[in-house]
C-alpha positions as CSV (number, residue, x, y, z in Angstrom):
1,X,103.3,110.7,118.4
2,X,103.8,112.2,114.6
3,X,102.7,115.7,114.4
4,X,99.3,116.3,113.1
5,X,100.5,118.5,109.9
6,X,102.7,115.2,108.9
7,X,99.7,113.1,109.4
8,X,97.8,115.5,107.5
9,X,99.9,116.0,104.4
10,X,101.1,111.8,104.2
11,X,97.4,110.8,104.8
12,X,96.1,113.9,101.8
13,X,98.9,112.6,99.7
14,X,98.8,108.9,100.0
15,X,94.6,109.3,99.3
16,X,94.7,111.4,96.3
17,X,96.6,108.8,94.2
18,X,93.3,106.4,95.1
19,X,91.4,109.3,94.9
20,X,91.9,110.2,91.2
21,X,91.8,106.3,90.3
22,X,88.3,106.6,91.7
23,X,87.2,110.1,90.0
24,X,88.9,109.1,86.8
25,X,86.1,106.2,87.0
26,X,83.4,107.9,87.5
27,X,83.6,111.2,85.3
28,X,84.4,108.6,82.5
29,X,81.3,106.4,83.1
30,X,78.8,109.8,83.3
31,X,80.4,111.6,80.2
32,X,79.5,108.5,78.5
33,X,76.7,107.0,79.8
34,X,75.4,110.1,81.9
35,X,75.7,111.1,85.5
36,X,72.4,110.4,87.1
37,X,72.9,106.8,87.8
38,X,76.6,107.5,87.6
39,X,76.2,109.4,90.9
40,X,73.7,107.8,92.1
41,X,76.6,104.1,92.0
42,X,79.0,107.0,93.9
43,X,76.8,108.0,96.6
44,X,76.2,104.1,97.2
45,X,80.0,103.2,97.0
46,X,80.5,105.9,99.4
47,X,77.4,105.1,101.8
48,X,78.9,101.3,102.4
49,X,82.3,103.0,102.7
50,X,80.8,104.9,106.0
51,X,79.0,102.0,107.1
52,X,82.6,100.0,106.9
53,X,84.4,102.4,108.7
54,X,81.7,102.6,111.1
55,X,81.7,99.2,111.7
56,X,85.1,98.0,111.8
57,X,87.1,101.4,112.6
58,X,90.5,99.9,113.3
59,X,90.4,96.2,112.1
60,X,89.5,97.7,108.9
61,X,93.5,97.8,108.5
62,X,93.1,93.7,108.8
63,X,90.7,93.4,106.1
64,X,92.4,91.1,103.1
65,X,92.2,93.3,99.7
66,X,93.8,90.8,97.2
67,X,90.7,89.2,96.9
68,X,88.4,91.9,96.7
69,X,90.7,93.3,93.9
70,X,90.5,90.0,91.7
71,X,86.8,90.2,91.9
72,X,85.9,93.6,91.2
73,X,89.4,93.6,88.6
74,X,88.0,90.8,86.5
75,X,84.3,92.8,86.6
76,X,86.0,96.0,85.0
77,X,88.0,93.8,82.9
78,X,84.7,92.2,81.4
79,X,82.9,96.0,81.2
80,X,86.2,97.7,79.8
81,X,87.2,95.4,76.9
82,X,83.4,95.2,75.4
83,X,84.0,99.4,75.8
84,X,87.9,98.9,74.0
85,X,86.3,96.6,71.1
86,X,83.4,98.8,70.2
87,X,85.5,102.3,70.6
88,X,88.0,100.5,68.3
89,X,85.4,99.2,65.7
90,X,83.5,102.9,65.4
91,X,86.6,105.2,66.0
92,X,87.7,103.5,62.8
93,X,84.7,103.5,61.2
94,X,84.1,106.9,61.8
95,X,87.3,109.1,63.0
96,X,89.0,110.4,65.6
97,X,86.3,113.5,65.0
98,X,83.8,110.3,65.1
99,X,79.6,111.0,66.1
100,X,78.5,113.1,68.4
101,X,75.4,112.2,68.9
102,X,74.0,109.3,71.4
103,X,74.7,105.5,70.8
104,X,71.6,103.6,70.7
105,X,73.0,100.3,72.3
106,X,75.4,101.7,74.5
107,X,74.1,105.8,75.9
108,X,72.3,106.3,78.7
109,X,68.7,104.6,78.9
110,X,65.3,106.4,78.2
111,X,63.8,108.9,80.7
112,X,62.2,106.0,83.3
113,X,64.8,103.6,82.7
114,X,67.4,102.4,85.1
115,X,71.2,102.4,83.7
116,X,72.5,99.7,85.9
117,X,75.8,99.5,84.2
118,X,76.8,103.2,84.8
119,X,75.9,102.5,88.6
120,X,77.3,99.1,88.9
121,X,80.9,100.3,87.5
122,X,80.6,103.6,89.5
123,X,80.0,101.8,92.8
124,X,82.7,99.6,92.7
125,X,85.2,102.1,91.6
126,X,83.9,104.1,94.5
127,X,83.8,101.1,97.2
128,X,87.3,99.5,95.9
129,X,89.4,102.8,95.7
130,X,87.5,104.1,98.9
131,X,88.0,101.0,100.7
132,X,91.8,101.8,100.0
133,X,92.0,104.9,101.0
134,X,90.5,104.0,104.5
135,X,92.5,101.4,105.1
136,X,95.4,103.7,104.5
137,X,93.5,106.3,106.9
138,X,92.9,104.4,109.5
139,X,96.4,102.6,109.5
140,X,98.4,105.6,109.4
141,X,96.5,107.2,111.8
142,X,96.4,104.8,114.5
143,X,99.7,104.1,114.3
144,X,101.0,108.1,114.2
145,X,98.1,108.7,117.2
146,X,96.2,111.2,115.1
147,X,93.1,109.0,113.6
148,X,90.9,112.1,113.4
149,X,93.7,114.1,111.8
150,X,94.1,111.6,109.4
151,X,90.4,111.1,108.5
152,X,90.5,114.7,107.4
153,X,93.1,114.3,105.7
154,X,91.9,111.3,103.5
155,X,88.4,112.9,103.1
156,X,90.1,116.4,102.1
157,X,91.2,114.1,99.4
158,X,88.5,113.2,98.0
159,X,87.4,116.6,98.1
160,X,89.6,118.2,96.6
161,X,90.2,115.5,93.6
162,X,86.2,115.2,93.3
163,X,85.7,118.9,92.6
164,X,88.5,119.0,90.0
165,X,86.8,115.8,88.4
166,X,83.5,117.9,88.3
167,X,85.5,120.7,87.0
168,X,86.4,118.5,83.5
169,X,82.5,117.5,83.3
170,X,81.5,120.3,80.6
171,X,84.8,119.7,78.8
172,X,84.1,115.9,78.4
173,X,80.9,115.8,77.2
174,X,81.8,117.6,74.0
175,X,84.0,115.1,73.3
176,X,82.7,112.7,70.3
177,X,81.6,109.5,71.9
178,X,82.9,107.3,69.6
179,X,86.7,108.2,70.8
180,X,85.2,108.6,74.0
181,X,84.0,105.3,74.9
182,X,87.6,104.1,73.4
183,X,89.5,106.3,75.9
184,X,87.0,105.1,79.4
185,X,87.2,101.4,77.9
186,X,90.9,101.6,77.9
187,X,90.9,102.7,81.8
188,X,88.6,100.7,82.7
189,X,90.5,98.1,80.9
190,X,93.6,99.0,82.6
191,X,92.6,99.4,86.2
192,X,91.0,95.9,85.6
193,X,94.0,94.5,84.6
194,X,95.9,96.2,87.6
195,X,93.5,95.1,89.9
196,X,93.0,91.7,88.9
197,X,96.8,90.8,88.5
198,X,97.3,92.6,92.0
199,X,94.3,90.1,93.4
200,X,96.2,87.3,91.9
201,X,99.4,88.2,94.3
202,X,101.4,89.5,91.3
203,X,103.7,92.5,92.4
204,X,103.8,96.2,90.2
205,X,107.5,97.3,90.8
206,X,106.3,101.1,90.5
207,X,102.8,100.6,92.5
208,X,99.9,102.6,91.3
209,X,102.3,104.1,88.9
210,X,102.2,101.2,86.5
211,X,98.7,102.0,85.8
212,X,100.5,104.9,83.4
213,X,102.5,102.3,81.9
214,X,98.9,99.9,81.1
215,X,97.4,103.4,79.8
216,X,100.1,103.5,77.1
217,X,99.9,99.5,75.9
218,X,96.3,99.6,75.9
219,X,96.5,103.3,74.1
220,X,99.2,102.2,71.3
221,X,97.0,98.8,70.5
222,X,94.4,100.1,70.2
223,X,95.9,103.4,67.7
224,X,97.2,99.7,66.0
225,X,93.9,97.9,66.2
226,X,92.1,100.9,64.6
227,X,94.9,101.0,62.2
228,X,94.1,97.5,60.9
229,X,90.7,98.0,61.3
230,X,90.1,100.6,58.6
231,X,92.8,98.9,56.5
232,X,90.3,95.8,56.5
233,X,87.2,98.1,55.7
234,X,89.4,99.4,52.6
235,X,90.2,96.6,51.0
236,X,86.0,95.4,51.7
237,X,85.6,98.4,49.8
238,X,87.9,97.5,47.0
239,X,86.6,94.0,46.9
240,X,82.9,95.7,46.3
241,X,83.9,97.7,44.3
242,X,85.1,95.4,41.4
């Protein structure tokens, strides 16, 4: 039996790295659509997580991700790029310092409405990384002997990363939203790609690490779509102007 401060740390460490994919999610989605219905796609994600655990405890282990991953991969794929193409299209109309104010087609809806979108891409950022982080909770701890050890772990976790993402909410919603609906449309983008490819048996050689490495293509082409972008909008100009 592995002692319960091994358990502990391996089960807090392992979780964090899902636990900050799932975070990253959601303070993106509510700094740019808004958090009530942001939250209110969490709590749900985390209410069928409990129910899950509840209902399979130890066969969740057995439960086959790949396909899960395709599915909900290709979903942020289809929500991410249509975020990429229009933070592209207005960070180059309008800057890097770009508008601060709301986007009609694209903030959160008026008072009464419903934002389904912010909750939709919430919950399954939730349910997905969540699902992952109790199938490494209840795997590791059955086989170290120390399940309830390892539940707190993985739920400290969450915690922890959770209360750091609430931390950044003041700082993100200052940022113009323009450049901010670039930067969530390139995660979103990303994780979708990692996700999807992962669902479709394809193997990262660096894990959850080559999610850095999708950041940083998605980042440059966009810096070179914007690029092209406003060189196209110049020469419009010129063409106007004579």
């Amino acid at each position: 039996m592995t002692g319960a401060g091994v358990v502990f740390l391996t089960t807090f460490l392992a979780s964090v790295v899902e636990a900050i994919e799932m975070v990253t999610i959601v303070v993106g989605v509510g700094a740019t659509r808004g958090y009530r219905y942001t939250l209110l796609g969490a709590a749900g994600g985390l209410l069928v997580l409990v129910v899950v655990i509840a209902l399979g405890g130890v066969a969740l282990a057995a439960i086959p991700i790949g396909p899960l991953r395709l599915m909900v991969g290709s979903l942020l794929l289809l929500f991410g790029l249509q975020w990429y193409r229009k933070g592209i299209v207005r960070v180059a109309a309008r800057g890097f310092a770009g508008y601060h104010g709301r986007e009609p087609l694209d903030g959160p809806p008026e008072p009464g409405g419903v934002d389904w979108t912010a909750a939709f891409l919430a919950f399954k950022g939730v349910s997905l990384e969540g699902l992952e982080i109790a199938i490494i909770v209840v795997s590791f701890g059955v086989s170290a002997g120390q399940l309830g050890i390892s539940i707190v772990g993985g739920a400290a976790a969450i915690v922890v990363v959770g209360a750091i993402g609430f931390a950044l909410q003041g700082p993100l919603e200052r940022i113009p939203r323009s450049f901010l609906q670039l930067v969530v449309g390139t995660m979103l983008t990303s994780f979708g790609t990692f996700w999807a490819l992962e669902g479709l048996g394809v193997n990262w050689p660096q894990s959850d690490a080559d999610i850095v490495l999708l950041l940083i293509f998605y980042g440059l082409s966009a810096i070179t779509f914007i690029g092209l972008e406003r060189r196209a909008r110049q020469q419009l100009l010129e063409v106007v102007r004579t």
